[in-house]
N, C-alpha and C positions, 0 to 999 in steps of 0.2 A: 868161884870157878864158874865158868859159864857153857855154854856147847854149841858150837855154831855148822853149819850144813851148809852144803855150798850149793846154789839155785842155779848153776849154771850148766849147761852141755858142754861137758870138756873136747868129746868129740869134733866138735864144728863151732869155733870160736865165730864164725860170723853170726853165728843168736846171738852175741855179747856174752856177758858178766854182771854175776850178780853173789854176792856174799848174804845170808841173813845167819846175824848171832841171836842168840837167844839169854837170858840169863834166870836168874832163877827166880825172880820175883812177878810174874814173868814178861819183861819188857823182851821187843824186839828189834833189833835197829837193821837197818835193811843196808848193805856199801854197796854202791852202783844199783842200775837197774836196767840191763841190758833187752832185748827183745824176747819177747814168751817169760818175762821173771816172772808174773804174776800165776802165770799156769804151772810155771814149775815151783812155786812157792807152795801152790797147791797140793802141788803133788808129794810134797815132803810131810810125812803124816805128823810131827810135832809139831809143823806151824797151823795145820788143819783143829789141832787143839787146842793151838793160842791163838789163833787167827791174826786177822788184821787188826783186832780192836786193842792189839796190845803192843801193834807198829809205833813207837815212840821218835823216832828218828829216821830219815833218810840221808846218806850222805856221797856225795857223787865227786869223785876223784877228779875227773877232769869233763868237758864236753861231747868226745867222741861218740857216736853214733851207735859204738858195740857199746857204751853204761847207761845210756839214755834213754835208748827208742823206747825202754820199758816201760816209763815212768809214767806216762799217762794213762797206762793199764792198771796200774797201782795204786794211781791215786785216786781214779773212779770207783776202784774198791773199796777205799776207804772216809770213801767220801766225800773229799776234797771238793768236787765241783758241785754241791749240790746244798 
């Protein structure tokens, strides 16, 4: 079984979407990464426990603008560019 938390503002779909599952071992896969997913990934206190070092996947449904813009905020978090 797993538990997944949804990182998005449902109010104002123009921040985008952003899905993060969690499972129990504890991997995280992040679906989409819309704008502010990083801050609001933050903000969700069980990924504040697994963090980013347990981000194993990212996967992005299509190119639009609302699952993307995020993604470079994410992956400076995890290091990606560095």
């Amino acid at each position: 079984a797993s538990e997944s938390a949804a990182a998005r503002k449902s109010s104002d779909e123009s921040e985008g979407r952003a899905e993060a599952v969690s499972t129990k071992d504890p991997r995280v896969y992040l679906i989409d990464a819309g704008e502010m997913t990083n801050e609001r990934l933050l903000g969700l206190r069980w990924f504040r426990g697994v963090g980013f070092h347990w981000l194993r996947h990212i996967f992005i449904t299509h190119l639009h603008g609302d699952h993307v813009y995020g993604l470079p905020g994410v992956l400076l978090s995890i290091g990606f560019y560095t």
